[in-house]
Structures are given as structure tokens and as C-alpha cells.
C-alpha positions as CSV (number, residue, x, y, z in Angstrom):
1,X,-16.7,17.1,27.3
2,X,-13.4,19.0,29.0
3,X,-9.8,18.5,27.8
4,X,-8.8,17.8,31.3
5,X,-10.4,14.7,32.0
6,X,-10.2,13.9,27.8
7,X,-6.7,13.5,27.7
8,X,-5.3,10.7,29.5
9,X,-2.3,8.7,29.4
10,X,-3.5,5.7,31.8
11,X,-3.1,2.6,30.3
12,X,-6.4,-0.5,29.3
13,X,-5.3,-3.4,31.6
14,X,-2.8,-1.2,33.4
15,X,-4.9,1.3,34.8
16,X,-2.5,1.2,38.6
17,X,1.2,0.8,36.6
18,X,3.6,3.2,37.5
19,X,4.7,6.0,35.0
20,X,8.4,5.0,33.7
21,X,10.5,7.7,34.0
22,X,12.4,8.5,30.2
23,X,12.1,11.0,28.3
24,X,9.1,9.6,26.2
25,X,5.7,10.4,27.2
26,X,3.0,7.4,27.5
27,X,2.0,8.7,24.0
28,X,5.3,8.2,22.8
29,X,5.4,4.8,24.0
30,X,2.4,3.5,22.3
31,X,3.4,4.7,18.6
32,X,6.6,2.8,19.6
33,X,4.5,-0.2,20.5
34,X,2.7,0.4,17.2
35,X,6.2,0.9,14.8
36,X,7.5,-2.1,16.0
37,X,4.2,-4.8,16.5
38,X,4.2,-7.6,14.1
39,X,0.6,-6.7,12.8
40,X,1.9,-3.1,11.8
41,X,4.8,-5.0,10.5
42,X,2.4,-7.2,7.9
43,X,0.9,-4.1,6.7
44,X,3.8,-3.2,4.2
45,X,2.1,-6.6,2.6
46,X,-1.8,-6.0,2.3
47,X,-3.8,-3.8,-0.2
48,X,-4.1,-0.1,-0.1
49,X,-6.0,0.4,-3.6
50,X,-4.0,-1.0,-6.2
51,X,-2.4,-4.4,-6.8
52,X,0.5,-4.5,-4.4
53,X,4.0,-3.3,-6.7
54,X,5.4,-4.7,-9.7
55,X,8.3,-2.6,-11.1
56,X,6.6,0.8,-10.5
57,X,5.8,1.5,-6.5
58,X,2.2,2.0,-5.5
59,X,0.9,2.9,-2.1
60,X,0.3,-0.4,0.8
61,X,-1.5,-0.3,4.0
62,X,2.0,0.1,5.8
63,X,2.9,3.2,3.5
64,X,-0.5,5.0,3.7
65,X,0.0,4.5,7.6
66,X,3.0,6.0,7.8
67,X,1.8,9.2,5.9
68,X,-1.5,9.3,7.4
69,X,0.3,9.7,10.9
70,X,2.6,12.1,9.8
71,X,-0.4,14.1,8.5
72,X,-2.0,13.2,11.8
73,X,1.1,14.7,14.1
74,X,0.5,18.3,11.9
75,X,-3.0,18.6,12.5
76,X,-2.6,17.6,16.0
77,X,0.2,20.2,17.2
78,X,-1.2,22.9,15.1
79,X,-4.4,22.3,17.2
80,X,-3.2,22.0,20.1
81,X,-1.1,25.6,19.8
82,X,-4.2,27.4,19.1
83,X,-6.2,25.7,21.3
84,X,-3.3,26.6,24.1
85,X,-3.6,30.3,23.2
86,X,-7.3,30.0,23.5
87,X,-6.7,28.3,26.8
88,X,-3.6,29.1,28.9
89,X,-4.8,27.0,31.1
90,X,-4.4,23.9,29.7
91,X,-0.7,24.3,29.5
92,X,-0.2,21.7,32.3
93,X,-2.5,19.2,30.9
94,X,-1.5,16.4,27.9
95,X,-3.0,19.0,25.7
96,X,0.2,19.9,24.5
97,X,0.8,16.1,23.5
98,X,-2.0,16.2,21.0
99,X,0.2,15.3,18.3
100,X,1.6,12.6,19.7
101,X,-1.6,11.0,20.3
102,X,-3.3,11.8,16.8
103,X,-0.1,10.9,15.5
104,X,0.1,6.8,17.5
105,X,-3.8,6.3,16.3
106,X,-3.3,7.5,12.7
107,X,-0.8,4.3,12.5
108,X,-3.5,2.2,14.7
109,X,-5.9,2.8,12.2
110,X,-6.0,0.1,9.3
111,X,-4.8,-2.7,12.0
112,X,-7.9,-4.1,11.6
113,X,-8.5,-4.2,7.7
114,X,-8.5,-7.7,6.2
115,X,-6.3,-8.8,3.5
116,X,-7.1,-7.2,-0.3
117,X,-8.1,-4.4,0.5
118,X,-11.5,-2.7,1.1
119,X,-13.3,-5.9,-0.9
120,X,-11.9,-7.9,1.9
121,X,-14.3,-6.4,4.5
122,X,-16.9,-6.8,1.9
123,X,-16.2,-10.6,1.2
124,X,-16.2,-11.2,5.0
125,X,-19.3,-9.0,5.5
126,X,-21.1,-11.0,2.9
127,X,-20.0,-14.3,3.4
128,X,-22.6,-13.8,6.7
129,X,-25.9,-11.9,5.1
130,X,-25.6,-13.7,1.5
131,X,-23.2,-16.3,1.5
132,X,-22.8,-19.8,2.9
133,X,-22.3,-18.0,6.0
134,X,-25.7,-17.6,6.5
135,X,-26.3,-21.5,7.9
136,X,-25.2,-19.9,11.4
137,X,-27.0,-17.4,11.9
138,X,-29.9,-19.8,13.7
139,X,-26.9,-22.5,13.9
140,X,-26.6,-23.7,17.6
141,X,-23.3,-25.4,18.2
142,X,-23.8,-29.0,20.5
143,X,-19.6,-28.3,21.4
144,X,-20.1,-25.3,23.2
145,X,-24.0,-25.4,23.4
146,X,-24.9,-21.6,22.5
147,X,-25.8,-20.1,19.2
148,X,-25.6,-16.3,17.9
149,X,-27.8,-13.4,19.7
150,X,-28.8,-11.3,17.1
151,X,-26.4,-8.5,18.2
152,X,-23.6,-10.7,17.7
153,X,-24.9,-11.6,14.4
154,X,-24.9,-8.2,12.7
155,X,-21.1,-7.8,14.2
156,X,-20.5,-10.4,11.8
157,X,-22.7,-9.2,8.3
158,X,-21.4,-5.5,9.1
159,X,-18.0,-6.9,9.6
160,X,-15.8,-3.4,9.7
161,X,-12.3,-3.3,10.2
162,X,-12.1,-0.3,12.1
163,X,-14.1,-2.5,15.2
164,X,-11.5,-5.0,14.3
165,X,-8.6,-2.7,14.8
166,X,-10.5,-1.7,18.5
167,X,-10.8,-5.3,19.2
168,X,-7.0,-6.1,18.0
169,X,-5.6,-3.0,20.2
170,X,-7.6,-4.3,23.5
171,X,-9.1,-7.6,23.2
172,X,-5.5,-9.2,25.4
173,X,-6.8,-7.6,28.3
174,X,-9.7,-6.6,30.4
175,X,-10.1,-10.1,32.3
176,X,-7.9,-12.0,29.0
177,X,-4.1,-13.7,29.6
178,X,-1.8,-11.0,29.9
179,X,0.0,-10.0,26.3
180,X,-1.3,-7.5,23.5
181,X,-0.3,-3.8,23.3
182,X,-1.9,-1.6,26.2
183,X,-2.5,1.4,24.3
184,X,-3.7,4.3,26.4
185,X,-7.2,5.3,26.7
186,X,-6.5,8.2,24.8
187,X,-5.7,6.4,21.8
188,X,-7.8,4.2,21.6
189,X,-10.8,6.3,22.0
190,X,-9.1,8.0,18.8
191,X,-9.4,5.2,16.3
192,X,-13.0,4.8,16.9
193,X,-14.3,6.3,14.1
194,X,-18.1,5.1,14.9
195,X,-18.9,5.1,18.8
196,X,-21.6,2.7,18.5
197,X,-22.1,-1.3,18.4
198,X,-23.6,-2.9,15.1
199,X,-27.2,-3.1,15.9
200,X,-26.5,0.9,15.3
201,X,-25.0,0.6,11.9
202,X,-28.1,1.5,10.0
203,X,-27.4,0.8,5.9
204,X,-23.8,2.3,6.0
205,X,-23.1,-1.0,8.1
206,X,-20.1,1.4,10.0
207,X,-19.9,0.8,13.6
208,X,-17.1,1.1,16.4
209,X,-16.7,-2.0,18.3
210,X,-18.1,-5.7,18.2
211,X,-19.8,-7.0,21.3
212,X,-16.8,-8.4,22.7
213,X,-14.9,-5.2,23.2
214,X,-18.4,-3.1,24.1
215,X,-17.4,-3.4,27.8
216,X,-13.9,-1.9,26.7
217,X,-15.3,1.2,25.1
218,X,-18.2,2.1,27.8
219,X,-15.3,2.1,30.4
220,X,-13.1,4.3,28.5
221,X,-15.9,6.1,27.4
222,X,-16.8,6.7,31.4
223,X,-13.0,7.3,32.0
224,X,-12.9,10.2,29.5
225,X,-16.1,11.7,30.1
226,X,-17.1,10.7,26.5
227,X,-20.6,11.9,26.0
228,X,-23.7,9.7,25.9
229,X,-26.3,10.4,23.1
230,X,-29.9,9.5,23.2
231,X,-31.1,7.7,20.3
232,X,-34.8,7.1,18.9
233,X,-34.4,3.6,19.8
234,X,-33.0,3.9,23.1
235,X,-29.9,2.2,22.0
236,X,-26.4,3.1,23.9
237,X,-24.4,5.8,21.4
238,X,-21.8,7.9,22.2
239,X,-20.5,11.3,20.9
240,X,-17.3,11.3,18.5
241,X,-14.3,11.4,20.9
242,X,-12.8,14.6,19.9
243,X,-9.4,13.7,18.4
244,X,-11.2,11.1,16.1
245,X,-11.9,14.9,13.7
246,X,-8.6,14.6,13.0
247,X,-7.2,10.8,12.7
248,X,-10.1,10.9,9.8
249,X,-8.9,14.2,8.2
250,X,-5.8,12.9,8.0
251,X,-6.7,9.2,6.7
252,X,-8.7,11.4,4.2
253,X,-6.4,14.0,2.8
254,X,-3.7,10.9,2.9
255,X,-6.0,8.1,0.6
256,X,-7.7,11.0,-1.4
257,X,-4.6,12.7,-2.7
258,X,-2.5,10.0,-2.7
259,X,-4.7,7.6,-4.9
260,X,-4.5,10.4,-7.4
261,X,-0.5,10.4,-7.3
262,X,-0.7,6.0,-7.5
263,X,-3.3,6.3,-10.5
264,X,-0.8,8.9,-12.1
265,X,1.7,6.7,-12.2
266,X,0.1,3.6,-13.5
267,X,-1.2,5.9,-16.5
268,X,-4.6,5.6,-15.1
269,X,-4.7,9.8,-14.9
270,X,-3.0,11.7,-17.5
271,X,-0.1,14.4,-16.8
272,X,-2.6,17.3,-17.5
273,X,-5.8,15.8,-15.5
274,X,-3.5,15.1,-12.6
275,X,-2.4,18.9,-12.7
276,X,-5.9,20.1,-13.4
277,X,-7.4,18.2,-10.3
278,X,-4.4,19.4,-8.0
279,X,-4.1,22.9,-9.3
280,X,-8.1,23.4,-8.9
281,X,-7.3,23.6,-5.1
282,X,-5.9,26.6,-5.5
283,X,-7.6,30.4,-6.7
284,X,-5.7,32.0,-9.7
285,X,-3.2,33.5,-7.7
286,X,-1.7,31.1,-6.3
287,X,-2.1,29.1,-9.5
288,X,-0.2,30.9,-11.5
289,X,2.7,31.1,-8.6
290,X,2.8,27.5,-8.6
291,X,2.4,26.7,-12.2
292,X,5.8,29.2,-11.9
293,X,7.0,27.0,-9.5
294,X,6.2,23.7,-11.5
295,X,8.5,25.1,-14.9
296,X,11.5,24.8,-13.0
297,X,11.1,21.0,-12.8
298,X,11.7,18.9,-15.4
299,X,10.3,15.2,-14.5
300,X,6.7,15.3,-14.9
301,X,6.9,12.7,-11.2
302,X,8.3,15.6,-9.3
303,X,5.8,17.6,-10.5
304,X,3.1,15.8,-9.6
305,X,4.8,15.1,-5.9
306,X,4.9,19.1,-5.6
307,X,1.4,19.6,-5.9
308,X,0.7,17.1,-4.1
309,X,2.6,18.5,-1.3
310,X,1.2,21.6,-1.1
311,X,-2.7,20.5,-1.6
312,X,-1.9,18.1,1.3
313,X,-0.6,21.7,3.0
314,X,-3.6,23.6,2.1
315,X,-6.5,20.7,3.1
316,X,-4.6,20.3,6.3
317,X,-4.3,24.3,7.1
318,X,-8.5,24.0,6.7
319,X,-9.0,21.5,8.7
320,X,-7.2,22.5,11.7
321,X,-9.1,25.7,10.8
322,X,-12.9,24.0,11.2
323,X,-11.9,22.1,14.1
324,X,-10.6,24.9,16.3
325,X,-13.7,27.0,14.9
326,X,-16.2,24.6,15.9
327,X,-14.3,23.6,18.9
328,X,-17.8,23.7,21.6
329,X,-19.4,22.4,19.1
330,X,-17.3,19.4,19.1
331,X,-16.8,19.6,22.5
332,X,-20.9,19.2,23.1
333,X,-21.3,16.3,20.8
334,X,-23.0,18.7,18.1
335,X,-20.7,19.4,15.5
336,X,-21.9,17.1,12.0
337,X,-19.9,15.6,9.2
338,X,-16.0,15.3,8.9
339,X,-13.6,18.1,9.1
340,X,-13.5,17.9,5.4
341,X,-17.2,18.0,4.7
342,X,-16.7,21.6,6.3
343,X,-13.6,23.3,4.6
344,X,-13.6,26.3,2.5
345,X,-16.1,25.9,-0.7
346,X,-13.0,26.1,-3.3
347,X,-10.6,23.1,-1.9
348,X,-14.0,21.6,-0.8
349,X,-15.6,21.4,-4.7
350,X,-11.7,20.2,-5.5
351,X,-11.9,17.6,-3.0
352,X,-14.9,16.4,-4.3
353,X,-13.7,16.3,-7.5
354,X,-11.1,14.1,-6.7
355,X,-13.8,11.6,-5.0
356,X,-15.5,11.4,-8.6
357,X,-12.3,10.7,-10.3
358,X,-11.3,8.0,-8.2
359,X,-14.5,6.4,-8.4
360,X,-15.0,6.8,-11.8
361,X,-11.5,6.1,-13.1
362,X,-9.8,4.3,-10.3
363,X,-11.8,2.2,-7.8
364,X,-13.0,0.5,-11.3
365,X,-9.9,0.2,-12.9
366,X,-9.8,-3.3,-14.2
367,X,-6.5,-4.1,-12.4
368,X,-8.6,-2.9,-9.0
369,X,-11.2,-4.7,-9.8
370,X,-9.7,-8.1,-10.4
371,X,-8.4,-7.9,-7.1
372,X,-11.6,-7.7,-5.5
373,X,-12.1,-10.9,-7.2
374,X,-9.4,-12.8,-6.3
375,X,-9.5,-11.7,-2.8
376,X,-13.4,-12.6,-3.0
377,X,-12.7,-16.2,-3.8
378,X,-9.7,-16.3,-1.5
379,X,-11.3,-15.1,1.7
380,X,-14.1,-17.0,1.3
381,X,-13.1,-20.5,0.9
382,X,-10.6,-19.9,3.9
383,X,-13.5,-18.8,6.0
384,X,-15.6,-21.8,4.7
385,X,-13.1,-24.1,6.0
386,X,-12.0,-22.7,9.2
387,X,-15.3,-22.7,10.3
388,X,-16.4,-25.4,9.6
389,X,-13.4,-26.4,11.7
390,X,-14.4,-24.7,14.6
391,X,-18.0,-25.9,14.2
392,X,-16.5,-29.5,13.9
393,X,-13.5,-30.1,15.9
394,X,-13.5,-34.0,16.0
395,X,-13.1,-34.3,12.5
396,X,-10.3,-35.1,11.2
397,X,-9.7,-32.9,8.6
398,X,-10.6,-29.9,11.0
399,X,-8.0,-30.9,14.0
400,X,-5.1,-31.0,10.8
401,X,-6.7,-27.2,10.1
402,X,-6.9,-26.2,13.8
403,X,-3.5,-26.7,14.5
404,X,-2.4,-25.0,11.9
405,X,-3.1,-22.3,13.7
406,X,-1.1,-20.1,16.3
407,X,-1.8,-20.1,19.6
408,X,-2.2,-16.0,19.8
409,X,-5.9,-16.6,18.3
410,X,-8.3,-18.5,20.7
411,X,-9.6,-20.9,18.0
412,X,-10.6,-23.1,20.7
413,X,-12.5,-20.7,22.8
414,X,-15.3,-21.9,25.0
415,X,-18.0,-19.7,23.4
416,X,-19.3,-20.5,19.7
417,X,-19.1,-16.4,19.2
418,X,-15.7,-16.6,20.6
419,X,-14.5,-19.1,17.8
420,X,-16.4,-17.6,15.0
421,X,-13.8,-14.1,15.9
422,X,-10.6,-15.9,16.6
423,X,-11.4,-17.5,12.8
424,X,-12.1,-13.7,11.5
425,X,-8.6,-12.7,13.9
426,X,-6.8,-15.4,11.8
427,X,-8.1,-14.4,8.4
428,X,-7.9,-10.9,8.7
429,X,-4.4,-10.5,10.0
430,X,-3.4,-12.0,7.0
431,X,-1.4,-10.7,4.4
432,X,-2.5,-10.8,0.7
433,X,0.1,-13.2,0.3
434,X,0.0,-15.1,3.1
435,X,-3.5,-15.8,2.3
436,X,-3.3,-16.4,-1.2
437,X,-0.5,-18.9,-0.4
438,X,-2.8,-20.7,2.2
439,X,-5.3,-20.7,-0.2
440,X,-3.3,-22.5,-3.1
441,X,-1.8,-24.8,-0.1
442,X,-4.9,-26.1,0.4
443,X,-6.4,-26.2,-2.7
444,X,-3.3,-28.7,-3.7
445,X,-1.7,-26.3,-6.2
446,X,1.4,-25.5,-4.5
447,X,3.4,-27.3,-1.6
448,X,5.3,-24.1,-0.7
449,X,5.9,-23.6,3.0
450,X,3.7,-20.4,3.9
């Protein structure tokens, strides 16, 4: 793959536009679009980890977006300066704009994420391969007179909300009514973590893109001279766009260290196991410089936002390290694991020990946990009924549901396929509280307006 033809700033949809001439680049323009879109907007309102805030502040999908871009924008310019120095050359090309893009992707890149959490991608996923959802996978609708192809089935049991922040970003255009956000190809090759269509998702269940946008990604794919991998099954996989390295280093350094910081002040993690974790990143050295450093301040929360300033520092620093040093690697489709899988063997074993923390102490926290509950019972019931809607559509009960619903999801779409992901568009651009609300509305315990 070459940086010339990888960077570009033509437009899905709009591939003959004009440039406009301001002083933001096309880059520019599509964090812009991002800032101010309604579904960034409803983020400040979903699940990052913890039970959205109460009197003390915890971390949201919209916050965690925010940082992870701004974590995003320092990996990208720091790479794209040493790249330059490695390649004069390039000085003319949107390789200096690296930041920009990394930067407008890293906020693109829980879009897609269903309300409550990561337990509502599970709930969806296994409303299909264990729930009640499993009537359609041989279900042939009479309204539309089609059923589900396998492929489209395992889009639906692997649901993944990094496919459904692709299809979100492009699924307005391409031969669709005119609207949506006409992101460049650029970044939207950058959010897609897994270049690959479900049938490929093996037992991790992560792919890239449903079957509806696969026509989208194999033409920006071509466009940016994305490499095509041969698989054992002959199945169409691509390499990892190159920039995705570092939208996923900064989503991880971001969710890691920050979940420590959240559990710290919910008295999940102690004072002294948050500093031990933290300082652990660090060789004795620089410990004892920073353990200088963290005498001077007296509130314990200040402390804890210093170190986690400067591990964020540090784990960045490495990663821009292992991607320029594995740069052809990366460039050939050959380079394995995440940036972070690959960092220096101290903040590495630190890193890892944060991983066992969370999981052990956090991810099963009962307050955690009882959101994966509710969100269950929530997300299921509402994707009971609206498709049973959408399967039914001369009922009456199903019309009084249907209209319910705005016009920006194509609930009445000719295909049964079609239907089936305008009722997961609905669901999963919910907020937690939108959806909780819905849910009591419906169940006949509250008359609120929603």
C-alpha cells in the first residue's frame, strides 16, 4: 500500500464535488460534521462502563469520544512528522493531515454502539443465535417475499457496533436519498477496525461491515489501494487500513486508563492500588521523580489525574514508536496484533495489568453488572416488538408501533433484510434513557412523553 493513493480527501456519494475553498481541510470538515450530528450529540447519554452519573461524574460514550480523539490527533501528527522526515517526499501529499483524520474517526468510532453499553451488542447479538430471535433465521416474510441468506444472518448473531458505525457513516448514500454525513474515504476506512464481512468473524464474532455496506467498503478499499488478503476459504478479506493502528491505540490507552481513574472514584480501586497500577509504568527512576512530583499535591483526585496523564504520555510515545518502526510492515499487510500488543515489555506487563484489574474488579462490579441486566431485558423486548411489527404490518398494534417511528429509518423498506436493520438503526441509536423510557411507555408503567 503507498501514502499517496492512501490518503484521500474525496468524499462517499460525492466523489465529483468541488473542493470549498476555507481554510479547513476536507478532514476538518468531517470532525465538524461529526461534533455537531445528532447521533454524536446522543452519546453524552449512553454507557461507557459504569452506570451513567449520579452525584460523582463517570466517563459516557460522548466523553470517552472526545478523549479518544484527542489521543487520536497526538498519535497522528507525531507520525506523520517522523514519517515526513523519513519521506520528504510526501510533504505535498495529505500526509501531513494525519492528525486530522485519526483525530475525525477516533469521534466516529462508538457511533455505532447500542444503548448500555457493551452488553447491548451482546443482547442484540443473542436475541438472533439464542433468543426468540432465532424464529427468523429460516422465517420467509409473505410481505416482501424473501427470507435471510445465511450471510445476512450471521450480520445479525455477530451484531458489532463498529459495522454499525460503518453502516451509520455511509448507508445515506451509494444509490440511497440524498442526506447522511459524507465522510471522506479516508475516514472511513479508519474506523474499520475488522476489514471483513461476518461470515469472517470466526468465534471473536468481530467484523467490519454488514452486507449492506460491503459494496461501500470494496469501493473505497479499490479507491485507496487497500490490500486484498487471500484467505483458506477463499473468502474476500482485506489488510488493516493503516491509520486504523492508531484510532485503536488511542480508543485503548483512552478506555484502559480511564476505567481505572472512573473505578477510583467510585471506591471500586483504592488510593494505593490506583498509584501502584499507574506508577508500575514507569522504571524506578522515573518513579521516584514522580512520586516527588505527586507530594506536592494534596487531593488524592489530582493525584490520580497526574498519573494518569503522564501513563497516557508514555503509552502514546510507544505506540507512535511501533508504528513508525514497523511502518512496511504495515504498509504490506504483515504487521500482527495492535500497537499495544507490541510496546516496550515494562508499560506492556503494566498494561496488562490494568486489563486484569478491570476484569476482575470492574467489568464485574455489581453496579456494572446490573446494568447489563437491565439493558438485557430492555433491548430485548423492544426488539421483540418492533419486529414483530415489521414482520406484521397490517396489524393493528404494529401500524400504532411503526409510526412511532421517524422517517430517517427505512422501517418500511422493500427487503425483509432491509427492515430487520432499520429496526436494529432504531434500537441502537437509542440512548439508555430513551430506551428505558420507551420501554416503561410500553409496558404501561409510565405515560411520560419520550
Amino acid at each position: 500500500m503507498k501514502w499517496e493513493q492512501l490518503l484521500s480527501n474525496k468524499r462517499l456519494g460525492q466523489e465529483k464535488a468541488p473542493h470549498r475553498e476555507d481554510d479547513r481541510s476536507e478532514f476538518q470538515r468531517d470532525f465538524d460534521r461529526l461534533i455537531f450530528s445528532a447521533p454524536f450529540r446522543r452519546l453524552q447519554n449512553k454507557t461507557q462502563v459504569f452506570p451513567l452519573p449520579g452525584s460523582i461524574f463517570v466517563h459516557n460514550r460522548l466523553t470517552h469520544s472526545l478523549e479518544v480523539s484527542s489521543v487520536g490527533r497526538s498519535l497522528g501528527n507525531d507520525v506523520s512528522r517522523l514519517l515526513l522526515e523519513r519521506h520528504p517526499e510526501l510533504a505535498k501529499t495529505h500526509l501531513t493531515e494525519m492528525g486530522s483524520i485519526v483525530s475525525a474517526a477516533c469521534l466516529a468510532h462508538d457511533l455505532g454502539n447500542p444503548p448500555f453499553g457493551h452488553s447491548g451488542e451482546r443482547a442484540i447479538g443473542s436475541y438472533f443465535s439464542e433468543g426468540e430471535g432465532q424464529k427468523y433465521k429460516d422465517y420467509f416474510c409473505d410481505e416482501t417475499g424473501d427470507s435471510l441468506t445465511s450471510e445476512q444472518w450471521q450480520d445479525l448473531i455477530h451484531f458489532e457496533g463498529n459495522a454499525n458505525a460503518f453502516r451509520l457513516l455511509t448507508h445515506h448514500f451509494i444509490g440511497r436519498r440524498e442526506g447522511g454525513f459524507v465522510m471522506t474515504y479516508s475516514t472511513l476506512a479508519s474506523i474499520v477496525k475488522y476489514p471483513y464481512p461476518s461470515n469472517q468473524a470466526g468465534k471473536k464474532g468481530k467484523f467490519g461491515f454488514f452486507q449492506s455496506e460491503a459494496a461501500d467498503y470494496h469501493k473505497i478499499a479499490q479507491e485507496l489501494g487497500i490490500k486484498k488478503l487471500h484467505t483458506e476459504g477463499g473468502g474476500e478479506r482485506y489488510a488493516r487500513y493503516p491509520l486504523v493502528y492508531l484510532v485503536e491505540a488511542a480508543d485503548d490507552i483512552c478506555y484502559q486508563i480511564m476505567d481505572i481513574e472512573d473505578a477510583h472514584k467510585l471506591k471500586i480501586l483504592t488510593t494505593e492500588e490506583t498509584h501502584q497500577m499507574l506508577l508500575a509504568f514507569f522504571d524506578e527512576k522515573k518513579q521516584k521523580e514522580v512520586k516527588t512530583r505527586l507530594s506536592t499535591l494534596d487531593d488524592v483526585n489530582e493525584q490520580i489525574v497526574y498519573l494518569r496523564s503522564i501513563v497516557i504520555g508514555l503509552l502514546e510515545t510507544e505506540c507512535v514508536r511501533v508504528f513508525v518502526e514497523n511502518e512496511e510492515a504495515i504498509l504490506q499487510g504483515q504487521f500482527e496484533g495492535s500497537l499495544i500488543d507490541n510496546i516496550s515489555d515494562r508499560p506492556k506487563q503494566a498494561y496488562q495489568s490494568c486489563m486484569a484489574t478491570a476484569v476482575a474488579k470492574i467489568y464485574h462490579a455489581r453496579m456494572v453488572v446490573d446494568i447489563e441486566i437491565a439493558g438485557h431485558k430492555v433491548i430485548t423486548q423492544l426488539l421483540d416488538l418492533m419486529l414483530d411489527a415489521v414482520t406484521h404490518t397490517d396489524r393493528t398494534y404494529s401500524k400504532i408501533l411503526i409510526n412511532r417511528v421517524s422517517s430517517q429509518y427505512d422501517i418500511k423498506a422493500k427487503t425483509f433484510y432491509e427492515r430487520v436493520l432499520a429496526v436494529l438503526d432504531y434500537i441502537s441509536g437509542m440512548t439508555d434513557v430513551f430506551a428505558l423510557d420507551l420501554y416503561r411507555k410500553i409496558n404501561g408503567m409510565s405515560l411520560a412523553t419520550v
